[in-house]
C-alpha positions in Angstrom: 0.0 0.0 0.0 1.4 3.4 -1.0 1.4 6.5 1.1 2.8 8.9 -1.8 2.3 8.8 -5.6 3.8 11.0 -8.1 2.4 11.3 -11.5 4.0 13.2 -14.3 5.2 15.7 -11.7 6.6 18.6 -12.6 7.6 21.9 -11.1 9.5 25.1 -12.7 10.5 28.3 -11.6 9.7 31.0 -14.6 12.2 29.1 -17.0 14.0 26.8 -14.9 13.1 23.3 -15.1 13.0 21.7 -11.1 11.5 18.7 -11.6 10.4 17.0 -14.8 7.9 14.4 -15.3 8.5 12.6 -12.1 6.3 9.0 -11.5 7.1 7.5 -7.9 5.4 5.2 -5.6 6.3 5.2 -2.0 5.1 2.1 0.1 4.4 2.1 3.7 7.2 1.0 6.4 10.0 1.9 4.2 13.0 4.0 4.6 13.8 5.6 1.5 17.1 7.8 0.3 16.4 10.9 -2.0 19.7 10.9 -3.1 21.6 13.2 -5.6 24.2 15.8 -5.7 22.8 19.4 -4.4 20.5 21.4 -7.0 19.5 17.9 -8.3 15.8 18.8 -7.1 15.7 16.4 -3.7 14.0 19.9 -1.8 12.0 20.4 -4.3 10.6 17.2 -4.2 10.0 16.9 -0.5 8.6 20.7 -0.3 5.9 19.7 -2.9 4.9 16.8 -0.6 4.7 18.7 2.5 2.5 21.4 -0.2 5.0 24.0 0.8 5.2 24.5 -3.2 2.3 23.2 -5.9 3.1 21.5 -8.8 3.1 23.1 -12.5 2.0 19.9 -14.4 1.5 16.4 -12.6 0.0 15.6 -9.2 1.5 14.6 -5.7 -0.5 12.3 -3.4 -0.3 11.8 0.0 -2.6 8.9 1.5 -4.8 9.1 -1.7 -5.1 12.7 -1.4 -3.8 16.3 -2.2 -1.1 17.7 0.2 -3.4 19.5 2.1 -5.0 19.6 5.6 -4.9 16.3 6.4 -1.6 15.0 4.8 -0.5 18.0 7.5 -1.5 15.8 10.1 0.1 12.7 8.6 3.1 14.1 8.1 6.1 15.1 10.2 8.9 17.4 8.0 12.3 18.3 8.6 13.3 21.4 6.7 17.3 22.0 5.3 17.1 25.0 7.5 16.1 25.8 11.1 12.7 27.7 10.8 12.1 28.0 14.3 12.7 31.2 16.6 16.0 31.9 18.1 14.4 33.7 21.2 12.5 30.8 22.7 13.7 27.9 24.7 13.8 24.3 23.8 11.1 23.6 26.4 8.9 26.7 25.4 8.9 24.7 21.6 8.7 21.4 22.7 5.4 22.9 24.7 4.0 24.5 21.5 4.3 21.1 19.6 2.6 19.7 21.8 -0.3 22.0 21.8 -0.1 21.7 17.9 0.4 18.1 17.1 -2.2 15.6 18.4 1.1 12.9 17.8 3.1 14.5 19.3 5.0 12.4 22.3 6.5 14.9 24.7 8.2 12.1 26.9 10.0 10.9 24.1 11.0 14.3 23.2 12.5 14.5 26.6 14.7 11.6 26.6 16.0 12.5 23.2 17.2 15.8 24.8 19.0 14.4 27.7 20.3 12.0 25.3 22.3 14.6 23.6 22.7 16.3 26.5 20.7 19.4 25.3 19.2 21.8 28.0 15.7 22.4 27.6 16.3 25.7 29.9 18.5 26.9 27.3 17.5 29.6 24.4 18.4 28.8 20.7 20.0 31.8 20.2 22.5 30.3 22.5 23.2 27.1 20.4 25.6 26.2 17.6 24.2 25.3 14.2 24.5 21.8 14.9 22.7 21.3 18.2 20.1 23.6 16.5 19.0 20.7 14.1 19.3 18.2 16.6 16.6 20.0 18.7 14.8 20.2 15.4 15.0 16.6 14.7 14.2 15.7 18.1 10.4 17.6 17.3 9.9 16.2 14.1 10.4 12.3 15.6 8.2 12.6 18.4 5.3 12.6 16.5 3.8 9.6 15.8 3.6 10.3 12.1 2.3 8.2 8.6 5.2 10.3 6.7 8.3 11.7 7.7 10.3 14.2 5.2 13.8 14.9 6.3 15.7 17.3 3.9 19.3 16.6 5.0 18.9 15.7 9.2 22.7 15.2 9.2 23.7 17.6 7.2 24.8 20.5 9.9 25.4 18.0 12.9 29.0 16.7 13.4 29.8 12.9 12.7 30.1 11.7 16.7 26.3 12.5 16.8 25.4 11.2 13.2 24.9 7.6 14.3 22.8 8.2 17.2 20.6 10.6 15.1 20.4 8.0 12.5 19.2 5.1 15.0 17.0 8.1 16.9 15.2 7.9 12.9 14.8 4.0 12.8 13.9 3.9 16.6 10.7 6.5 16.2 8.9 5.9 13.4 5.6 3.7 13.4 5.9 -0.2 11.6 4.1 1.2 9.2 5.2 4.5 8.3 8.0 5.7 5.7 10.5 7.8 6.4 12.2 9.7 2.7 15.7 10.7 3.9 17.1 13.1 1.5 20.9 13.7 1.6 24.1 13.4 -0.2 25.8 11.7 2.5 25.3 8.6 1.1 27.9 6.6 3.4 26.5 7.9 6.4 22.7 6.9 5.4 23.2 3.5 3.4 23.0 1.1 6.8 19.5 2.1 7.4 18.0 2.5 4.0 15.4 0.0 2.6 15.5 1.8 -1.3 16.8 5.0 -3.0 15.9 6.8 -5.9 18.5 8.6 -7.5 17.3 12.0 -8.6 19.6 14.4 -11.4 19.0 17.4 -12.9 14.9 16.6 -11.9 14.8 13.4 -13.3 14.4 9.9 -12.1 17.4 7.9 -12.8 17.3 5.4 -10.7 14.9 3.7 -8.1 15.8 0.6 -6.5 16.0 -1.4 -3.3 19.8 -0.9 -1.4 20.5 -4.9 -1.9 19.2 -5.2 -5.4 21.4 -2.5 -5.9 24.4 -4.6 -4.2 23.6 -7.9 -5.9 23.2 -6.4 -9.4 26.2 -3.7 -9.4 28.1 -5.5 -6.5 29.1 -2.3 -5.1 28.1 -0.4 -1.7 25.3 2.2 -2.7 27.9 4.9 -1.5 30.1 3.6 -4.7 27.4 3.6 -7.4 26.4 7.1 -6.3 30.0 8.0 -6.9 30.4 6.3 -9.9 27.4 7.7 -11.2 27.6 11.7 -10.0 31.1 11.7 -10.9 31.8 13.0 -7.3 
């Protein structure tokens, strides 16, 4: 059963060309990589899914449906950048999502903060780029969402932390949820993905699971990417 479907989607920006013709099925309790180099159209993608953005041609589905109200409320999105104010305190947000988001599981919240030894006291003016995203990771997990979006959670964060943040993914998401990771830290990512879909210049080139990927190319997904980016 699917949770998002792409049809002919496409999205352009006056005469620039984002995305072109994209058709992709998602299925639930998967964890998929977005993967391609940066300006490839990954953000575009996930931001048309979240219906940040609307598409120019095509249609994007979520649940059966129109990003919308209720795929809102299904799904839980991770921007690139921190959106949220520098003048309030971790536990000040973590209180407004849980006003906001009927999911949303403060206790786990919690224990991901003392975790990563984050004070909740503490302003996010005060923090470094890094800890920043954690915090905003930390929200995003503790809701008990159908869909999560994650444009690039390790990104900013340094690599001591990257593992726990990648198990914090894996250990929060419902059986039958999906989680889209997109990133182009593909060595970092490739332990915990189920499929990728390899996205360039806002086409589909690829879209396979991570072992068919191994038994047909016999090569680690971080080598094909290479191979194929050129990077």
């Amino acid at each position: 059963m699917t949770i998002l479907n792409a049809k002919n989607l496409t999205k352009t920006f006056g005469k620039k060309m984002a995305l072109s013709q994209i058709d992709l099925d998602i299925e639930r309790g998967r964890v998929i990589g977005l993967l391609g180099p940066n300006g490839s159209g990954k953000s575009t993608f996930i931001k048309l899914a979240t219906g940040l953005l609307v598409p120019t041609h095509g249609e994007i589905m979520i649940d059966g449906a129109a990003p919308g109200v209720r795929s809102k409320s299904q799904t839980s999105y991770l921007a690139e950048r921190t959106y949220l104010n520098n003048w309030m305190r971790v536990n000040e947000i973590i209180a407004f999502f849980d006003d906001f988001y009927p999911d949303f599981n403060r206790i786990k919240a919690q224990h991901m903060l003392k975790d990563l030894d984050i004070n909740s006291y503490d302003r996010l003016k005060t923090m470094s780029k890094g800890t920043k995203e954690k915090v905003q990771l930390i929200l995003v997990m503790s809701r008990s969402a159908e869909l999560y979006l994650l444009d690039e959670p390790i990104g900013g964060v340094d690599p001591a932390a990257r593992d726990y943040i990648l198990n914090t993914i894996i250990a929060n998401y419902k059986e039958n949820a999906s989680v889209i990771i997109s990133t182009h830290l593909i060595a970092d990512v490739e332990q915990i993905l189920d499929e990728v879909v390899f996205i360039a210049n806002g086409t589909i080139t690829l879209q396979s699971s991570v072992d068919e990927i191994r038994d047909t190319y016999h090569q680690s997904l971080d080598g094909l990417f290479r191979e194929v980016f050129k990077c």
